[in-house]
C-alpha positions as CSV (number, residue, x, y, z in Angstrom):
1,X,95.3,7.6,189.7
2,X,91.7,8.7,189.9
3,X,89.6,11.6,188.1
4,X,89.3,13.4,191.4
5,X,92.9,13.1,192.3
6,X,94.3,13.7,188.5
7,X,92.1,17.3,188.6
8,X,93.5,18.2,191.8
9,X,97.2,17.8,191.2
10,X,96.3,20.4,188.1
11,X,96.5,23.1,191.0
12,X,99.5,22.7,192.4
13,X,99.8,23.0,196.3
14,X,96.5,24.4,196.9
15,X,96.1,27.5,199.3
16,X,93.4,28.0,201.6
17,X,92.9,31.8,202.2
18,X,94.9,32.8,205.5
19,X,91.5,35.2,206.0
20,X,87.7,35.2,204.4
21,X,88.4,38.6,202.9
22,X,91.7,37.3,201.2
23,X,92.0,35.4,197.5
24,X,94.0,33.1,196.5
25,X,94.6,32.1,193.5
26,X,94.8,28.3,193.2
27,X,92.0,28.1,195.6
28,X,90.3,30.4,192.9
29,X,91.6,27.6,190.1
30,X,90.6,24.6,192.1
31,X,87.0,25.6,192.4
32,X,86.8,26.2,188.4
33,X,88.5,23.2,188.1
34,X,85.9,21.2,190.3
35,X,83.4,22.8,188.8
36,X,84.2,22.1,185.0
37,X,84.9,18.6,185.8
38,X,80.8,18.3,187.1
39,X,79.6,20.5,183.7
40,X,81.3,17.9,181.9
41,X,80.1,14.7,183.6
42,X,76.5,15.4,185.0
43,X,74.4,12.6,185.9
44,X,70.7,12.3,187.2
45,X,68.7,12.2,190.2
46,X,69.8,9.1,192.1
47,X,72.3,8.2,189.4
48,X,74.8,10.2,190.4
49,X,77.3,7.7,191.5
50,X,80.4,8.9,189.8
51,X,79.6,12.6,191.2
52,X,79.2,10.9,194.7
53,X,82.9,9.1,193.9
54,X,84.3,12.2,193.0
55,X,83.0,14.3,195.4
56,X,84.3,11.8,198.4
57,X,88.0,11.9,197.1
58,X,88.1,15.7,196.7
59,X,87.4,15.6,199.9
60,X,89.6,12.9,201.2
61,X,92.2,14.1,199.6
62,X,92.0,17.3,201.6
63,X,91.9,15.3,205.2
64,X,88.3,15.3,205.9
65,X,86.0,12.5,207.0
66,X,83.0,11.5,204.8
67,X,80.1,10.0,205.8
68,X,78.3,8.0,203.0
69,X,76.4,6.8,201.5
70,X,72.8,8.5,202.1
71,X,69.7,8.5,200.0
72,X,71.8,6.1,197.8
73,X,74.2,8.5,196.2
74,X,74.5,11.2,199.1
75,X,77.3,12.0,201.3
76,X,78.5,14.7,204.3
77,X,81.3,15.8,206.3
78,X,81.4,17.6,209.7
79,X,83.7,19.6,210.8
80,X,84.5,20.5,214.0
81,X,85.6,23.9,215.3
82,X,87.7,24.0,218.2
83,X,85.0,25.9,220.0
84,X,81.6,25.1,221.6
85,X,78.6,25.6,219.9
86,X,75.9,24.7,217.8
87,X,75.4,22.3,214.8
88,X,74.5,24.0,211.5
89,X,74.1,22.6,208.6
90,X,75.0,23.3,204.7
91,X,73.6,21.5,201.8
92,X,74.2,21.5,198.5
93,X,72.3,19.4,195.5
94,X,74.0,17.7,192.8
95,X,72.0,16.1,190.2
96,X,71.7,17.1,186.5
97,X,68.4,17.6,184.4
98,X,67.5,15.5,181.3
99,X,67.9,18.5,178.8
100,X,70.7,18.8,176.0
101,X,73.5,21.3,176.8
102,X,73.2,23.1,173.5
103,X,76.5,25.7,174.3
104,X,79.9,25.6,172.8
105,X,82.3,25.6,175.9
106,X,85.2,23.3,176.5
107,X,83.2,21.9,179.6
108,X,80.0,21.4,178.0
109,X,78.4,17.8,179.2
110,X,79.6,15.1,177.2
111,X,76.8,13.1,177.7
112,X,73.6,13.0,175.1
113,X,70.8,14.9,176.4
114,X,71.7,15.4,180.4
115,X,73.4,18.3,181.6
116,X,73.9,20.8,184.6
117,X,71.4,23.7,183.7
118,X,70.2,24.6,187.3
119,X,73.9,25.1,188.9
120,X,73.9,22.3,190.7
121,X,77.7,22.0,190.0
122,X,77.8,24.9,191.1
123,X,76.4,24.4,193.9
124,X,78.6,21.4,195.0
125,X,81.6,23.3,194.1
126,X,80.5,26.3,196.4
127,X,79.7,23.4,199.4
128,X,83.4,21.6,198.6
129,X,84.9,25.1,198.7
130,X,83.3,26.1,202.0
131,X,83.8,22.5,203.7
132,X,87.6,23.5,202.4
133,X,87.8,26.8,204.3
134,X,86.1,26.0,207.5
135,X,88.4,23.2,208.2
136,X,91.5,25.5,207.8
137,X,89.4,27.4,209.5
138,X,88.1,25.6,212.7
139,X,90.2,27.6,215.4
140,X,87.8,30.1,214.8
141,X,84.7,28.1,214.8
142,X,81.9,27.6,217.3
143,X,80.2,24.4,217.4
144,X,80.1,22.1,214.1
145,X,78.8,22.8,210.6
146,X,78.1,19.5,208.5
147,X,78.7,19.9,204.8
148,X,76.1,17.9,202.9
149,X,75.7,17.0,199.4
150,X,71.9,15.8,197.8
151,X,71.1,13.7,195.3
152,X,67.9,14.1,193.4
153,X,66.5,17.7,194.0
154,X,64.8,17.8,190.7
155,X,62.7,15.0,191.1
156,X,59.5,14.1,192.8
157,X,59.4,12.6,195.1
158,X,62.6,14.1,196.0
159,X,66.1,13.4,197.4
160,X,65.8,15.8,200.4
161,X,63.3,13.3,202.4
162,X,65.4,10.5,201.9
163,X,68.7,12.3,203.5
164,X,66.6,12.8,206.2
165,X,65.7,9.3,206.4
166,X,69.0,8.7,206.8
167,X,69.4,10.9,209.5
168,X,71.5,14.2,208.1
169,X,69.4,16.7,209.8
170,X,69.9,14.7,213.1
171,X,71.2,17.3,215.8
172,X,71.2,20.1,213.2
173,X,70.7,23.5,215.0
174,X,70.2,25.2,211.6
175,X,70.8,24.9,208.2
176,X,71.5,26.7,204.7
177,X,71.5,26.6,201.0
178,X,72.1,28.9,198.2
179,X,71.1,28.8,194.9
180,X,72.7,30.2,191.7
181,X,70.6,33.5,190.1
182,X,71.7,34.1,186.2
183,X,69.1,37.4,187.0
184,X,71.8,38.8,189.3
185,X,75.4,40.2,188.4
186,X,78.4,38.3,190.2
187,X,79.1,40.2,193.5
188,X,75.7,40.2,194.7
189,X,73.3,38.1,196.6
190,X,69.9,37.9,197.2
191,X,68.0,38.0,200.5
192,X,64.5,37.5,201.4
193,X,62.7,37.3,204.0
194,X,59.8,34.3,204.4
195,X,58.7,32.9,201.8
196,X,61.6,32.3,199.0
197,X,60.0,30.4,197.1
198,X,56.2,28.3,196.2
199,X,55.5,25.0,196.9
200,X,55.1,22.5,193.6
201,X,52.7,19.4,193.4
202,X,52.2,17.3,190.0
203,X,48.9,16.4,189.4
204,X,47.3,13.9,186.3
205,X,43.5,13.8,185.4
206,X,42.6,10.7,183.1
207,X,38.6,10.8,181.7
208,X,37.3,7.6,180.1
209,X,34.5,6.6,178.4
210,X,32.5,3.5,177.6
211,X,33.9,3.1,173.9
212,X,34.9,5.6,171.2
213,X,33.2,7.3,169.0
214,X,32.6,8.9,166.2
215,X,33.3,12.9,165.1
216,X,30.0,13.1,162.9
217,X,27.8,12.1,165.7
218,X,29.7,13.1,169.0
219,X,26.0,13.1,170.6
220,X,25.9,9.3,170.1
221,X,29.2,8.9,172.1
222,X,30.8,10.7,175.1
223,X,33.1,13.4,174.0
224,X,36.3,13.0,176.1
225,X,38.0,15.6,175.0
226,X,35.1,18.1,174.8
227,X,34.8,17.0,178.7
228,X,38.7,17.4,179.1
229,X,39.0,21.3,177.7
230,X,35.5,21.2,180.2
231,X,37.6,20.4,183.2
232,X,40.9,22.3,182.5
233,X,39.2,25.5,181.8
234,X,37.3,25.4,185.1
235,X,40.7,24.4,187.2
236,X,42.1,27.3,185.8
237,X,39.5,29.7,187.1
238,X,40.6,28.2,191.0
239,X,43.6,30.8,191.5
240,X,42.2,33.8,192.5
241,X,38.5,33.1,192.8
242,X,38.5,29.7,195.5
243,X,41.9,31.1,196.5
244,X,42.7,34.6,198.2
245,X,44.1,36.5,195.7
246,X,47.0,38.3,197.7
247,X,48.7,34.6,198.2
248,X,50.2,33.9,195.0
249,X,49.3,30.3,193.3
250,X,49.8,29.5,189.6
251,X,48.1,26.3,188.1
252,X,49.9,25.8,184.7
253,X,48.3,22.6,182.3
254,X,51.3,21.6,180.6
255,X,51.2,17.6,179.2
256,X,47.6,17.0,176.9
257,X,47.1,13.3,174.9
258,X,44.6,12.1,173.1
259,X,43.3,10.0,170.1
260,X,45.5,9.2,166.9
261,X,43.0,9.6,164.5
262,X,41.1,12.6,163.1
263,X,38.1,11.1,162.9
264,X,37.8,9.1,166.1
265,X,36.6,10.7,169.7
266,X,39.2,8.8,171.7
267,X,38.0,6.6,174.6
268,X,40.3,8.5,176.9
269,X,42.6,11.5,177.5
270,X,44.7,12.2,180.0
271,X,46.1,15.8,181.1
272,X,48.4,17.3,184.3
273,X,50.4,19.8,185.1
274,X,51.9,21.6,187.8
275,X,50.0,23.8,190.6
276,X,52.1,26.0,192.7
277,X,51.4,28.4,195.9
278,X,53.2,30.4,198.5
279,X,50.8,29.7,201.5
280,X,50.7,26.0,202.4
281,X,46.9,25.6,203.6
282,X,46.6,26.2,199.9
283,X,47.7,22.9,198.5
284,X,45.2,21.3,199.6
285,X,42.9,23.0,198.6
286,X,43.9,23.5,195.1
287,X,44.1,19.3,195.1
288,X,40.7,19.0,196.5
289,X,39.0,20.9,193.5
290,X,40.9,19.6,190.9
291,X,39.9,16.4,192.6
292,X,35.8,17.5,192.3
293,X,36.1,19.4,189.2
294,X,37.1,16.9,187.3
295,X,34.8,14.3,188.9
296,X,31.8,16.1,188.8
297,X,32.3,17.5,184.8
298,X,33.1,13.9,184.1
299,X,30.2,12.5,185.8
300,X,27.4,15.1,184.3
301,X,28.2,13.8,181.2
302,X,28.4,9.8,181.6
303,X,32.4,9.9,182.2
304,X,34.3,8.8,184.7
305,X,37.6,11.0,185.7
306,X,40.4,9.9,188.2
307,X,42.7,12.0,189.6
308,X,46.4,11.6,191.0
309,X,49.0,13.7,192.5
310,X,52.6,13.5,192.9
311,X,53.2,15.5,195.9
312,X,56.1,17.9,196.1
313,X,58.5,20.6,198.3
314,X,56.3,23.1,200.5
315,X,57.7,26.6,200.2
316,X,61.1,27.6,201.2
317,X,60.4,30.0,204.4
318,X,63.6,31.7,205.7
319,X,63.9,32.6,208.9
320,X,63.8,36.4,209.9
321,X,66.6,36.1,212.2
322,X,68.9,34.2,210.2
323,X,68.5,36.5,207.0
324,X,69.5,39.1,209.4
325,X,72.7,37.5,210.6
326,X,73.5,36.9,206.8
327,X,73.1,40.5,205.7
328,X,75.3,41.8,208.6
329,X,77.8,39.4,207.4
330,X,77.8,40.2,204.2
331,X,77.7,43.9,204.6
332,X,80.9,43.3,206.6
333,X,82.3,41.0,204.1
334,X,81.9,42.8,200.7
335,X,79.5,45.7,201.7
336,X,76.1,47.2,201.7
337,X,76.1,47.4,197.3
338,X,76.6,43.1,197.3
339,X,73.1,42.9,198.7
340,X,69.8,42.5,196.5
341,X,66.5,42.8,197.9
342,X,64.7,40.3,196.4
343,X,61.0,42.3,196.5
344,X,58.9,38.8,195.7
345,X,59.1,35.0,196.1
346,X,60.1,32.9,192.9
347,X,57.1,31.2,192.0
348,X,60.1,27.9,191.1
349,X,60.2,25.4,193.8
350,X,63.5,24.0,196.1
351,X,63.1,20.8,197.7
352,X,65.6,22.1,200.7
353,X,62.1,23.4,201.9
354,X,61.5,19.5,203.5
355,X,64.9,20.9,205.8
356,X,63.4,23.4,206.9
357,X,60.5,21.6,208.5
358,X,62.7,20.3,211.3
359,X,65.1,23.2,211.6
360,X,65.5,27.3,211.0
361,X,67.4,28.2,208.0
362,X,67.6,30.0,204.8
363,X,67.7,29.9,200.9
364,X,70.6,32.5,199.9
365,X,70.6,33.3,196.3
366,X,74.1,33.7,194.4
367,X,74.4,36.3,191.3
368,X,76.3,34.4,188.4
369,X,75.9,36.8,185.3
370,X,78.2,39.1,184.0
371,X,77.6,38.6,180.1
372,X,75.3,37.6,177.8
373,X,76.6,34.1,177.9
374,X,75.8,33.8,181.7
375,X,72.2,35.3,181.9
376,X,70.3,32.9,180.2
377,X,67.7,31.5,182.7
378,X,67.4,28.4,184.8
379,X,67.2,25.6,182.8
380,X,68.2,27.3,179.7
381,X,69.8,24.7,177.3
382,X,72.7,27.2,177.2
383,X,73.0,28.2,181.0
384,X,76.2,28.6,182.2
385,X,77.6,31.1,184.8
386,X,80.7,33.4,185.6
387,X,82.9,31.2,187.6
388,X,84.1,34.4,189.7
389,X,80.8,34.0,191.6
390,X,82.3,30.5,193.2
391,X,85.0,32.1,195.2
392,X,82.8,34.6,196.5
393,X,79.6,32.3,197.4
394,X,82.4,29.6,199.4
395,X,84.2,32.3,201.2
396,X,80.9,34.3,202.1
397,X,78.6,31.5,203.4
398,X,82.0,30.3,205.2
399,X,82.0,33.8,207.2
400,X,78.4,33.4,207.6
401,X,79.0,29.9,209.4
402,X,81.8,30.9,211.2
403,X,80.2,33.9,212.5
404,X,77.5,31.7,214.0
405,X,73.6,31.7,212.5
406,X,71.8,29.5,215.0
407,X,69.0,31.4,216.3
């Protein structure tokens, strides 16, 4: 017998709500379940082979068809409602972050510095749930929604380019994510409209000199590091002043090496960091002037600097018409009080952006907290969340997809 099919037969004779608006109370159980059993096994981006395996029999073992493997360790199911219609698309992500889970939980990772601290288990549990419902479901739905699960969101480059590489977002009419928010009490769920969140692009600058030198005559030598603090202080002057200062960007300088000794100016030094922004004409920008800044400091003072960039998600931009269709359907479902206004963009990034290039959708975010145990932030080595929040997210962005969101 199997993990996947050793968890399931914990629940016995699982129920799938006869309507969205109803519980049920093994379903409730299987999702924690599910859920747990990813805390405790979390694996990284492009790694995550045994979440892949485990995913696929849950989902076997409930009669549907999957569709793998994509992007190495990624995996879908369609199903299809017994009515005409469109194709829209769910995905969820599923790999873990290289960061110790420091809480004291029965489900806490059992592996040594890895752990799910983003919700991406939750994320997968909320996608199994919904692919779950809709196919109990499908005498009531139009068209075809394809469940889809992501490997590798956290990294750069990304896992979203290669599922559509591999041809997920083929004949996709629209398509949807949510994302867990440890800022927002369970029962309520974010909406915004445009941009959700920035854009994020790594970017390294490495100054070299002819030789070393010495700290008691930095006159005789080329002082790399003087040039380096040169070069970062002038990129952070860009936001705001080469940028329009109503588009949010945020440049942050976050890795710095240098010499060993105390004594020594060190032939080279290498920085980088993150730059971030909410209009994408920006991007380029902000990479073309780190690009002459550090070139030009460099070169004034008999340096040479070279510049690279990692290049990641654009901004998440939901569609007006689509957030609309959500917040009538979750008025209806749980009422006007479940919806938060989110008034600004997170300045975090979410690779589903890439989707969203080739098809209308929207980045739904999920309220998790209800303690202090569930509101510690993102990436927190103690994150964790209220496991209510799964039964809600599944049966709401069910109702969303039966209800029908293509534009």
């Amino acid at each position: 017998m199997t993990v996947a099919e050793a968890l399931v037969e914990t629940v016995d004779a699982v129920e799938i709500p006869e309507g969205l608006d109803d519980t049920s109370a093994t379903f409730e159980e299987l999702l924690v379940a599910v859920r747990r059993h990813l805390h405790a096994h979390p694996e990284l981006g492009l790694h995550e082979f045994e979440t892949s395996r485990f995913i696929r029999e849950v989902l076997d073992r409930h009669g549907l068809t999957v569709v793998c493997p994509l992007a190495r360790t990624g995996l879908y199911v369609d199903i299809v409602g017994d009515l005409p219609g469109p194709t829209v698309a769910y995905r969820a992500d599923i790999d873990a972050l290289p960061i110790q889970d420091r809480k004291d939980v029965p489900y806490k990772s059992r592996y040594v510095g890895v752990a799910h601290l983003c919700g991406h288990d939750a994320h997968t549990t909320i996608a199994i749930g919904t692919a779950l419902l809709l196919n109990a479901h499908r005498g009531q739905l139009k068209g075809t929604v394809r469940v889809f699960f992501q490997p590798n969101e956290e990294g750069i480059p990304s896992g979203s380019p290669l599922m559509i590489r591999d041809g997920v977002m083929e004949g996709v009419d629209a398509v949807l994510a949510s994302h867990v928010d440890p800022t927002l009490q369970v029962g309520r769920f974010g909406l915004i409209t445009g941009a959700a969140t920035a854009s994020a692009d790594r970017f390294r600058v490495i100054v070299s000199a002819a030789s070393t030198g010495h700290s008691a005559r930095p006159h005789q030598s080329v002082d790399t590091v003087w040039l380096a603090t040169q070069i970062m202080s002038t990129i952070y002057q860009v936001s705001g002043r080469r940028t329009d200062a109503r588009n949010a960007t945020v440049i942050a300088i976050c890795r710095l090496r240098a010499g060993d000794a105390y004594n020594v100016i060190p032939q080279e030094v290498e920085f980088g960091g993150t730059y971030r922004c909410l209009v994408h004409s920006d991007r380029a920008l902000i990479r073309d002037l780190i690009t002459d800044t550090a070139q030009r400091v460099a070169g004034q003072f008999g340096a040479t600097a070279r510049v690279d960039f990692d290049h990641g998600s654009p901004p998440v931009m939901n569609d007006k018409k689509i957030v609309a269709r959500v917040r009538r359907t979750l008025t209806g479902l749980y009422g006007p009080d479940s919806i938060f206004d989110i008034p600004a963009p997170s300045m975090g990034a979410e690779d589903f952006a890439h989707y969203l290039d080739l098809a209308p959708g929207m980045l739904l975010r999920v309220g998790t907290s209800s303690s202090p145990a569930t509101s510690h932030v993102l990436h927190d080595s103690c994150f964790d969340i209220d496991e209510a929040a799964l039964g809600l997210a599944a049966r709401l962005v069910s109702r969303v997809l039966l209800d029908g969101v293509s534009p």
